[in-house]
C-alpha positions as CSV (number, residue, x, y, z in Angstrom):
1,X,-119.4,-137.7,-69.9
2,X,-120.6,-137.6,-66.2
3,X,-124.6,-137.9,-64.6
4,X,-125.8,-136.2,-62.2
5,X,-126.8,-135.6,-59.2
6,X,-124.0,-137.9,-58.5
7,X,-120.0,-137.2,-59.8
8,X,-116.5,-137.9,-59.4
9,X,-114.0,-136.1,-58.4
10,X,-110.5,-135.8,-56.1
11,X,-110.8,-135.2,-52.3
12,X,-108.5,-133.9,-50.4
13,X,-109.0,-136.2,-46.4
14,X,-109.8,-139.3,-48.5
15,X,-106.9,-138.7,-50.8
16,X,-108.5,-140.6,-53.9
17,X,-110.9,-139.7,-56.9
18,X,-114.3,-141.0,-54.7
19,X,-117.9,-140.6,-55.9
20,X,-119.7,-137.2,-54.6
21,X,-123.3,-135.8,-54.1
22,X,-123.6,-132.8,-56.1
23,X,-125.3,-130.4,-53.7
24,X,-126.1,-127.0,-55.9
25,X,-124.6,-125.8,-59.3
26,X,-124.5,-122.3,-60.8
27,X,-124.1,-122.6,-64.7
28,X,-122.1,-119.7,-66.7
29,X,-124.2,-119.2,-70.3
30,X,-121.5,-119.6,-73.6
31,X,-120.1,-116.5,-74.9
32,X,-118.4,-115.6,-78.2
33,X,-115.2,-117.2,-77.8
34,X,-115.6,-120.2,-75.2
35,X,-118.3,-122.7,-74.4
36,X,-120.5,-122.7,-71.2
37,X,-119.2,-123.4,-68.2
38,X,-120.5,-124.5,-64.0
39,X,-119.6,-124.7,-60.5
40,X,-120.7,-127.4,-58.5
41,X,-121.0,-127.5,-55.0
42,X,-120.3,-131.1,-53.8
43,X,-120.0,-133.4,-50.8
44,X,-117.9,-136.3,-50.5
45,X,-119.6,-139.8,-50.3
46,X,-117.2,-141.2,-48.2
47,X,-116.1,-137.9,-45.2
48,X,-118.8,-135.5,-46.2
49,X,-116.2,-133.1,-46.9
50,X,-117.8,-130.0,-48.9
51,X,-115.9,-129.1,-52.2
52,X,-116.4,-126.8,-55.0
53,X,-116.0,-128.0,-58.2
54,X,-115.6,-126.1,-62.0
55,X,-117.0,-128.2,-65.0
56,X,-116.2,-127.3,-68.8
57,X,-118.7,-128.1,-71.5
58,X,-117.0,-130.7,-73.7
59,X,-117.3,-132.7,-77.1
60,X,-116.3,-136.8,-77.4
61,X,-115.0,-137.8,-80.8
62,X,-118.1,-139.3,-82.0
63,X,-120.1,-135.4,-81.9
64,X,-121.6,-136.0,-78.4
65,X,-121.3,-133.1,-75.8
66,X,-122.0,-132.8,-72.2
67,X,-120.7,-131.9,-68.8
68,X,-116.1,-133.2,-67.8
69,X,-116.2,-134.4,-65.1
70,X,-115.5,-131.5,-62.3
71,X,-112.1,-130.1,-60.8
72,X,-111.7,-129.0,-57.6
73,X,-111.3,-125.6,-56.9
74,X,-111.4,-125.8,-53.0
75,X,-110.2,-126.9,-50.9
76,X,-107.3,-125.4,-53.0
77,X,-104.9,-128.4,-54.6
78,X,-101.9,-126.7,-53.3
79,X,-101.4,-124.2,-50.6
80,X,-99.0,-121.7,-52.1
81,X,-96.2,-119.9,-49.4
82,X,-95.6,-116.6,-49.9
83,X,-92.6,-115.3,-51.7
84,X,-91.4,-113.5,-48.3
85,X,-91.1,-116.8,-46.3
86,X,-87.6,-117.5,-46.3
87,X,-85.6,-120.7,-47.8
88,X,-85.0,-122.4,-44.3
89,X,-88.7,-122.3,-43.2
90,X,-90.3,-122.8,-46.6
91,X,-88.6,-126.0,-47.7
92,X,-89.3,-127.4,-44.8
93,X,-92.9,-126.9,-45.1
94,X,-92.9,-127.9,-48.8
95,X,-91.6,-131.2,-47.4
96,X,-94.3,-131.3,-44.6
97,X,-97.0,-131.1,-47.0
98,X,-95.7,-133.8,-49.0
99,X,-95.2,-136.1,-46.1
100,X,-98.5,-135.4,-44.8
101,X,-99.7,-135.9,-48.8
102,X,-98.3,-139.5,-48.9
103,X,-100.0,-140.5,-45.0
104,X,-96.9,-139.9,-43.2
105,X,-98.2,-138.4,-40.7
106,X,-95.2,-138.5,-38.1
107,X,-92.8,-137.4,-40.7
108,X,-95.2,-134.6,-41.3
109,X,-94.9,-133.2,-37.4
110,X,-91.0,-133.6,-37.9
111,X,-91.0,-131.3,-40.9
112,X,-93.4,-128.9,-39.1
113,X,-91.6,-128.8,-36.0
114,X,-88.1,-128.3,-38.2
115,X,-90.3,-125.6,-39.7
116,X,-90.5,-123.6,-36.8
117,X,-87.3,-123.7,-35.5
118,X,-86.5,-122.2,-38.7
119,X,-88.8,-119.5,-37.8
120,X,-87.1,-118.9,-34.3
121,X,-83.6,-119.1,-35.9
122,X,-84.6,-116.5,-38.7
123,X,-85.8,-114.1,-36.1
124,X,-84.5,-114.4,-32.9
125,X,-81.8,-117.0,-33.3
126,X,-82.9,-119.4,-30.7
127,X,-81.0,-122.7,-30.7
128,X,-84.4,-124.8,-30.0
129,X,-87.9,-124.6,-30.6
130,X,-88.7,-123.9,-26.9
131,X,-86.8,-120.9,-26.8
132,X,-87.5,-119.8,-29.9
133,X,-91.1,-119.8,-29.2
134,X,-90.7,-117.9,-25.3
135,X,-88.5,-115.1,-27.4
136,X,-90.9,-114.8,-30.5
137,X,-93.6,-114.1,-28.0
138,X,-91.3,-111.8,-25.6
139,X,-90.2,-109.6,-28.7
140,X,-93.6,-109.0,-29.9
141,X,-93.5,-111.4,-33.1
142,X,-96.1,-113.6,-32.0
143,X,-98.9,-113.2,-29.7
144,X,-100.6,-115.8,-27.1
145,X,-102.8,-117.2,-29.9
146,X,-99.6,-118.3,-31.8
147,X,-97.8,-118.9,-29.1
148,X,-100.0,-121.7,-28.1
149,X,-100.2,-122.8,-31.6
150,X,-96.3,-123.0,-31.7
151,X,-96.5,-125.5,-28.1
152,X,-99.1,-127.7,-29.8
153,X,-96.7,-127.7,-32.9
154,X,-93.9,-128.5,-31.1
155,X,-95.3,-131.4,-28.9
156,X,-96.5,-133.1,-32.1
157,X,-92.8,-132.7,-33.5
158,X,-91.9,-134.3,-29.8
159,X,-94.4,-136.7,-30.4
160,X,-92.9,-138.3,-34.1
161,X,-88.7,-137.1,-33.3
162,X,-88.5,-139.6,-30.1
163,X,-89.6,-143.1,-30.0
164,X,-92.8,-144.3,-27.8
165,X,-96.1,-145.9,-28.2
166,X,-98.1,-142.4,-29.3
167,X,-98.4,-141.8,-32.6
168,X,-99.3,-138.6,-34.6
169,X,-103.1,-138.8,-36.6
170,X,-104.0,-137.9,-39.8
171,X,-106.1,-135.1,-38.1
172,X,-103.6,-133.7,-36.2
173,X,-101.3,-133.5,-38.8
174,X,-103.6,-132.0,-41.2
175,X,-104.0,-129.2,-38.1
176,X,-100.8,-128.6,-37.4
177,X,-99.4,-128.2,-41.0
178,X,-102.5,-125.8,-41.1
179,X,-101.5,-123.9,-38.2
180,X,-97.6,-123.8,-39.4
181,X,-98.7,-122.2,-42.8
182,X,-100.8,-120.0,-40.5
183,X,-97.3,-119.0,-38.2
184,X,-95.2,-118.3,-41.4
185,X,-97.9,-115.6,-43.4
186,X,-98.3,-114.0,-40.2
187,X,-94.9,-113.3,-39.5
188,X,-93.4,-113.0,-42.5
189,X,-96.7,-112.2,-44.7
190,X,-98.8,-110.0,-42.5
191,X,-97.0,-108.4,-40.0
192,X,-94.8,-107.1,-43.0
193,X,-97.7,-105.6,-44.5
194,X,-99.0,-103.9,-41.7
195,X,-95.7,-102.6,-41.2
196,X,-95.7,-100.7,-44.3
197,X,-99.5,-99.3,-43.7
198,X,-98.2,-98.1,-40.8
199,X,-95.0,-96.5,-42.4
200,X,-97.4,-95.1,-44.7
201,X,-99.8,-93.1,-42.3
202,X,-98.9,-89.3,-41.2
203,X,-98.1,-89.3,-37.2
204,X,-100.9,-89.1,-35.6
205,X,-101.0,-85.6,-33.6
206,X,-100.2,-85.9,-29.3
């Protein structure tokens, strides 16, 4: 059973189980058919990252009963891809994540990059990310926000496909990985769905 104000529990940057301030809690009284429950708000000792935590009321085999120790909630464990994104772009950002999971970071911007040529060979079948990214723009599938994020993307996948004496950071991965996830819903995700709205809405009249 844990003490407080102080807990354990996984974080995400440090990638370990690491001891945690436990900032604020909100408690859920027991009902009928389950035991009380709590969230926790919590900051890492080690990063300061802020992390919610859920905590279940729980009973040792000797009658005792307290607080488990708390499971984090957010930053979400996994980052689920949509079931539109297709094969080619989601495995490749399946294997990103690991990579970037397991501190290999340069392998991480390869996957990303790979990724995104994907992306560019789904929809405008570009032969290399560079172009991929100039037609995505010119047809209206991404706009100067993701266009930029796609550059950044691709000169970190430059960056960890050719050797040199730069090397790609744990940061930068973590951003770029962020930003490819970002690329994929709004292509495949978003624009989809505002698509439909649109197909959905009587012409307006001239």
């Amino acid at each position: 059973m844990s003490t407080y104000p102080t807990t354990f529990i996984d974080c995400p940057y440090c990638k370990a189980r690491v001891q945690a301030t436990v900032i604020g809690e909100n408690v859920y009284p027991p009902g009928e058919d389950y035991d009380r429950t709590k969230h926790q708000f919590i900051k890492c000792s080690h990063c300061n990252t802020a992390m919610v935590g859920f905590c279940d009321w729980e009973y040792d085999d000797e009658g005792g009963q307290g607080w488990g120790w708390p499971t984090r909630q957010w930053p979400d464990v996994d980052q689920q891809l949509h079931d539109n994104i297709p094969h080619i772009v989601k495995r490749s950002l399946e294997e990103a994540k690991r990579c970037q999971a397991a501190s290999a970071f340069t392998a991480c911007a390869v996957m990303v990059g790979r990724a995104i040529e994907g992306m560019c060979k789904d929809k405008v079948n570009a032969k290399s990310l560079s172009e991929g990214l100039k037609k995505l723009k010119a047809e209206g599938i991404i706009d100067e926000k993701l266009y930029n994020w796609g550059e950044a993307l691709r000169k970190e996948r430059n960056i960890g496909a050719h050797p040199g004496e730069q090397s790609v950071s744990w940061e930068d991965a973590r951003d770029i990985l962020d930003f490819s996830y970002a690329m994929a819903e709004y292509v495949y995700v978003l624009d989809e769905k505002y698509k439909e709205y649109l197909a959905r809405k009587p012409a307006s009249p001239a």
